[in-house]
C-alpha positions as CSV (number, residue, x, y, z in Angstrom):
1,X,30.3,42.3,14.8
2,X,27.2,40.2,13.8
3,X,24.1,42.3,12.3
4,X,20.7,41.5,13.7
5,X,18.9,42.9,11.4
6,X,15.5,43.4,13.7
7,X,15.0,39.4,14.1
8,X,14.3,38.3,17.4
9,X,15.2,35.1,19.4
10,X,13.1,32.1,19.3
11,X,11.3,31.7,22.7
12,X,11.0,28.4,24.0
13,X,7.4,27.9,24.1
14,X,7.3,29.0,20.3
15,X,10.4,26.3,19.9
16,X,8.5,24.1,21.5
17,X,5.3,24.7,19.6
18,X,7.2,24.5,16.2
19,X,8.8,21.2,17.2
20,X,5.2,20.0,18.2
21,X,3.9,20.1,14.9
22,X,6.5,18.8,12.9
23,X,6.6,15.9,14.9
24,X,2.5,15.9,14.6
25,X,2.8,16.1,10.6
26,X,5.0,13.5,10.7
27,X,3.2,11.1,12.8
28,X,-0.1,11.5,10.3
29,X,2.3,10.7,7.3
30,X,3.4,7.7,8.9
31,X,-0.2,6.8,9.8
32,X,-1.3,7.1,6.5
33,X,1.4,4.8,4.6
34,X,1.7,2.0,6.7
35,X,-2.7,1.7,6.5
36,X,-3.0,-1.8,4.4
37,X,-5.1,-1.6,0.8
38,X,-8.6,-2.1,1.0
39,X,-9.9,-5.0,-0.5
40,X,-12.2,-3.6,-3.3
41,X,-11.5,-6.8,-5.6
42,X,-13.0,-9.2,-3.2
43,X,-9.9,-10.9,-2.9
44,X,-9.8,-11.4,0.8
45,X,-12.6,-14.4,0.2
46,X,-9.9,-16.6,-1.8
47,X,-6.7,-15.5,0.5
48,X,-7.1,-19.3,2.2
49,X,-5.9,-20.1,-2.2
50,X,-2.7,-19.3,-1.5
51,X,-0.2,-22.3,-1.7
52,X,-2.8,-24.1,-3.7
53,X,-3.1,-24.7,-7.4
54,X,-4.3,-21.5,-9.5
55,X,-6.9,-24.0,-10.9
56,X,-8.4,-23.9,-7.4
57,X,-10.0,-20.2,-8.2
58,X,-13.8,-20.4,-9.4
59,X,-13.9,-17.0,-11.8
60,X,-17.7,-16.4,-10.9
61,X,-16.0,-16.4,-7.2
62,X,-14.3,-13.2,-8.3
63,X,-15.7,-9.9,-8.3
64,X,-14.2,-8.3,-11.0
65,X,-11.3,-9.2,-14.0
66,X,-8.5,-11.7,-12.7
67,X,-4.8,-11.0,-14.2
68,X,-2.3,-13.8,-13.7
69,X,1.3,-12.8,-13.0
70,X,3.5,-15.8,-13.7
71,X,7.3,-15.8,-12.3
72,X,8.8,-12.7,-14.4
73,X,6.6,-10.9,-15.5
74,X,5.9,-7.3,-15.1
75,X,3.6,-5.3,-12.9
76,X,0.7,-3.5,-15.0
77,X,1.3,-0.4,-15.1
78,X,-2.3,1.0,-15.0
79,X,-4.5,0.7,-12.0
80,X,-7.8,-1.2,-11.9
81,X,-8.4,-1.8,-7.7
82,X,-11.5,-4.2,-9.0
83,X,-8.8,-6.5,-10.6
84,X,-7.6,-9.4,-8.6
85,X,-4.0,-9.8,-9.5
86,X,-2.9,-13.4,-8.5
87,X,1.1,-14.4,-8.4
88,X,1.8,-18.2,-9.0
89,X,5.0,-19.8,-8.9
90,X,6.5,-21.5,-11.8
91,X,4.5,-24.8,-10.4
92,X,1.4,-22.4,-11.2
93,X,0.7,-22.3,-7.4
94,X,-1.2,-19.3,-5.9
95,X,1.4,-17.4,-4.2
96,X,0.2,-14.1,-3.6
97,X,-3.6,-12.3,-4.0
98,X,-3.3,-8.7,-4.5
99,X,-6.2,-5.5,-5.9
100,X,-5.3,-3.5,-8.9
């Protein structure tokens, strides 16, 4: 024999509701990570750099401090979004532009 305790069945339309708005919630998270990083560094003038030698970047070009990131080195660990981070190869070749 199975005790009740005073709880009531789950109607439909509350089922329904419930299930509504977990799926909503979900949806907004998933909105909000796949939104691409604004471009507070200014980086999206020298993106056409990419492939070319990292000579090729004109610091007074850039808005704010540039941090190289040769072939094994480590991300930085703190955060500046004004940064321009650029990746080269070990040809020193642009390959990536990224903010922070």
């Amino acid at each position: 024999m199975r005790a009740d305790f005073g709880r009531r069945p789950m109607k439909p339309a509350r089922l329904a509701i419930a299930f509504a708005l977990t799926f909503a919630a979900q949806v907004a998270v998933a909105d909000t990570t796949q939104t691409p990083a604004a471009d507070t560094c200014g980086m999206s003038s020298l993106t056409k750099l990419t492939g070319q030698p990292f000579g090729g970047i004109d610091p007074m070009a850039v808005n704010g401090p540039i941090r190289i990131m040769h072939p094994g080195d480590a991300m930085p660990t703190d955060s500046n979004p004004l940064r321009t981070l650029v990746q080269v190869d070990q040809y020193d070749r642009i390959t990536k532009l990224i903010c922070g």
